[in-house]
ZAPAVEX-333533 format. One line per 3 residues: their letters; for each residue x, y, z of N, C-alpha, C. Coordinates in Angstrom, 2 decimals. Example, Ala and Ser with C-alpha at 12.3 -4.5 7.8 and 13.67 -1.06 7.14 Angstrom:
REM ZAPAVEX-333533
as> 13.19,-5.69,7.80,12.30,-4.50,7.80,13.20,-3.30,7.80; 12.85,-2.25,7.08,13.67,-1.06,7.14,12.90,0.03,7.87
END
This chain:
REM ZAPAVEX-333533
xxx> -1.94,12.81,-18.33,-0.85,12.68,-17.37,-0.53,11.20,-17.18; 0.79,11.02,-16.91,1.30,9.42,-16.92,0.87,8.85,-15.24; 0.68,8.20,-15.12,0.68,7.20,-14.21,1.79,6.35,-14.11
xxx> 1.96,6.12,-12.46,2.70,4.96,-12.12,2.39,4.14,-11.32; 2.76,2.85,-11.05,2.41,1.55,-10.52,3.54,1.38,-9.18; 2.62,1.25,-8.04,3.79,1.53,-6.70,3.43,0.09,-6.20
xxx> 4.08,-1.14,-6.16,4.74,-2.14,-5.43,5.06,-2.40,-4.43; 3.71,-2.86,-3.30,4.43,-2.52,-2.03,3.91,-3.53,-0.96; 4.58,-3.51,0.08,4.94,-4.69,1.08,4.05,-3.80,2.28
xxx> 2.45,-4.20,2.68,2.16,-3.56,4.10,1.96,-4.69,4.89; 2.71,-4.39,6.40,2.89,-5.67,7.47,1.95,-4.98,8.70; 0.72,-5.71,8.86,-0.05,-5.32,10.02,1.08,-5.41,11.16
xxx> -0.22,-4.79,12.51,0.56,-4.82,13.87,0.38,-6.21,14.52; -0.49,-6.73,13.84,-1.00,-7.70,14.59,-1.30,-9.06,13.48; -1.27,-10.18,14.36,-1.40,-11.45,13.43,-2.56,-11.61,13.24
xxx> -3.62,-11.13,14.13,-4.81,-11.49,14.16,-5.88,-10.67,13.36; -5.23,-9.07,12.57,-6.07,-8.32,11.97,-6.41,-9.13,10.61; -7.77,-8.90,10.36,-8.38,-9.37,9.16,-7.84,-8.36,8.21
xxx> -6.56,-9.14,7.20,-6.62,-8.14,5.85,-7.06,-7.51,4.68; -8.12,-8.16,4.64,-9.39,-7.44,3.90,-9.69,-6.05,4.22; -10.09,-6.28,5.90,-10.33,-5.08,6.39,-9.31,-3.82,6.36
xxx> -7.72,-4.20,6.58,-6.85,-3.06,6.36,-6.73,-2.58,5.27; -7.04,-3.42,4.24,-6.89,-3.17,2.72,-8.13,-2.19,2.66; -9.46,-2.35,3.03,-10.70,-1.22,2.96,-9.92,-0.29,3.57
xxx> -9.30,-0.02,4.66,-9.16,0.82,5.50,-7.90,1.60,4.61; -7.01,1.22,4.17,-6.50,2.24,3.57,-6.47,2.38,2.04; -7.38,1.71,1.36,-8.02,2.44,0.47,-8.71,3.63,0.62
xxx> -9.37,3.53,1.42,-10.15,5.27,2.21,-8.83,5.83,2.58; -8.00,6.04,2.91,-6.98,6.86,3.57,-6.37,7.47,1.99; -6.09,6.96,0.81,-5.29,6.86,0.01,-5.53,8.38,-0.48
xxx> -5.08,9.24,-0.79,-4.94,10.64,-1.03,-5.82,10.48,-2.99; -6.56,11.72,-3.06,-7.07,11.58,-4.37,-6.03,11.57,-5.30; -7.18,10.66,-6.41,-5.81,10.46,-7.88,-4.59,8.92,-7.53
xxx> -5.25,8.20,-6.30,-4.39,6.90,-5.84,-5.53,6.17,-6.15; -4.91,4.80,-6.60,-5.63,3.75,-6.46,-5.24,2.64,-6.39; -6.08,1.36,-5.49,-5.25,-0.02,-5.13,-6.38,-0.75,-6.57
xxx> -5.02,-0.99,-7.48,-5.14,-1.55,-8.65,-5.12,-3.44,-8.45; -4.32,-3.52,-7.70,-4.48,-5.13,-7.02,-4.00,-5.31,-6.00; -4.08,-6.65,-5.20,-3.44,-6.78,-4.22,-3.47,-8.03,-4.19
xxx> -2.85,-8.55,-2.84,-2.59,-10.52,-2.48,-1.93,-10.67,-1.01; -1.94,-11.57,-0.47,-1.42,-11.82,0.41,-0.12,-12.76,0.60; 0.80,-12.45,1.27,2.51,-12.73,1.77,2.95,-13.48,2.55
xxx> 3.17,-14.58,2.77,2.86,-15.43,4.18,4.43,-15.05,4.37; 4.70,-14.58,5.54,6.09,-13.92,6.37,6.50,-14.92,7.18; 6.07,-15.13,8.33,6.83,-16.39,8.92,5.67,-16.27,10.30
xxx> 5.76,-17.37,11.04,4.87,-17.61,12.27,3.75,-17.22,12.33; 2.70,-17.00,11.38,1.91,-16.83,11.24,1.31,-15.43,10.63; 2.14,-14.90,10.51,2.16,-13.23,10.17,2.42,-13.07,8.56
xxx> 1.05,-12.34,8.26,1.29,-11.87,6.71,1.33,-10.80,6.31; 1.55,-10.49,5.06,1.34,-9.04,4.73,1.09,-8.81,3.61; 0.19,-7.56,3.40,-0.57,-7.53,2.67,-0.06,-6.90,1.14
xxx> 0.11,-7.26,0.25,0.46,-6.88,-0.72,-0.19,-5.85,-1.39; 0.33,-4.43,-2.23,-0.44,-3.75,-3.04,0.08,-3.91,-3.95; -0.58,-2.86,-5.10,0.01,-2.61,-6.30,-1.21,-1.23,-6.20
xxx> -0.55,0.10,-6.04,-1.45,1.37,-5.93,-0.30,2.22,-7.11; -1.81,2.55,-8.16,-1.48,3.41,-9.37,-1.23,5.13,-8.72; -0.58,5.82,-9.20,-0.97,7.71,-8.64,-0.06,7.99,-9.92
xxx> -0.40,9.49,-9.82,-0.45,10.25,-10.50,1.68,10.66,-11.01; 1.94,10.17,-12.03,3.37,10.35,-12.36,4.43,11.43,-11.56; 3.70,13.09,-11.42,4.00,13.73,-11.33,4.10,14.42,-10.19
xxx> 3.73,13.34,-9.47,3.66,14.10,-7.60,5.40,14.21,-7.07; 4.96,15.71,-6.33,6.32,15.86,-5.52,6.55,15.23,-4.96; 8.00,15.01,-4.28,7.80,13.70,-3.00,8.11,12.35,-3.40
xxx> 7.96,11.92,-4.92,7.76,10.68,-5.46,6.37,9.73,-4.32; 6.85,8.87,-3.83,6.10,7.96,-3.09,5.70,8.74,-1.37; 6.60,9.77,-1.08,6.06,9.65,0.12,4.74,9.72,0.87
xxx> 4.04,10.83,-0.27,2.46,11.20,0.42,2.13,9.87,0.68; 1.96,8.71,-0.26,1.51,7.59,-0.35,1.80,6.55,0.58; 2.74,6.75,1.20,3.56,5.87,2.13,3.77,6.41,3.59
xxx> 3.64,7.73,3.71,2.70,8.63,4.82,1.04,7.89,5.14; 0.19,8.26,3.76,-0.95,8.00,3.98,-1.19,6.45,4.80; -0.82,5.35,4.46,-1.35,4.21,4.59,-0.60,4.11,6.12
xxx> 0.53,4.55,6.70,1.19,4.43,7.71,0.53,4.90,8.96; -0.44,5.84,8.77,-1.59,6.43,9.28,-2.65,5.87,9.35; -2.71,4.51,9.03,-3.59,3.97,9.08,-4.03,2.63,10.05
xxx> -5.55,2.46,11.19,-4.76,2.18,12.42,-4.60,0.20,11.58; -3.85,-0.17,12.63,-3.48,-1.63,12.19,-2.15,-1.67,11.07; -1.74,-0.78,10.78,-0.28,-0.56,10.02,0.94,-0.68,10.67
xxx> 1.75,-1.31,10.60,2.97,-1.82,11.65,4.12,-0.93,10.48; 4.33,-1.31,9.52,5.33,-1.11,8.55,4.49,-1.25,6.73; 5.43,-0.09,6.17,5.40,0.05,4.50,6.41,-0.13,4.03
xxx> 6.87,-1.06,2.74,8.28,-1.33,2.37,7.46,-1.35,0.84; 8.35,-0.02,-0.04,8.18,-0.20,-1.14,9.22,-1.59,-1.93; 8.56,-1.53,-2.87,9.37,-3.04,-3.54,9.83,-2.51,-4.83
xxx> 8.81,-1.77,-5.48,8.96,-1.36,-6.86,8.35,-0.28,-7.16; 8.95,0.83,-8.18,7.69,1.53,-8.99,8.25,1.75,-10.35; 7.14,1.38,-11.10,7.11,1.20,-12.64,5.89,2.50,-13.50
xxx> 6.66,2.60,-14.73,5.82,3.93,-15.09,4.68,3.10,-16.32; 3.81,3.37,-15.90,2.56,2.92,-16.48,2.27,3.75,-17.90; 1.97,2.60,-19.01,1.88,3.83,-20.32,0.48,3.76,-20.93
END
């Protein structure tokens, strides 16, 4: 089955959350057959960053992105998800 590569923009609630830690935290949330393939950090403005992914899943899910963008939104310290891109992985 193909895989794809989801591109995405997560903005804590807070300036002060450690993003390491949200990044553990919704790696555990991430629905089976997801995975955070890389990530980095975004410097936004006044001190506020956000955390960059790049999470692989499964080509063929209904929904396209939403389970995925449900899941992490559910996750506590999540303010906002803004996909950027998704590319089909070969």
């Amino acid at each position: 089955m193909a895989r794809v590569a989801v591109i995405m923009r997560v903005l804590p609630s807070s300036v002060e959350l450690d993003l390491e830690e949200l990044k553990a935290r919704i790696e555990k949330a991430l629905p089976e057959g997801y995975k955070i393939e890389g990530s980095g950090v975004e410097p936004i403005a006044f001190g506020l960053k956000a955390l960059k992914l790049i999470v692989s899943m499964p080509e063929e899910t209904e929904g396209g992105t939403e389970a995925l963008e449900e899941a992490i939104r559910s996750v506590e310290g999540v303010d906002e998800v803004e996909i950027e891109a998704v590319h089909r992985l070969s």
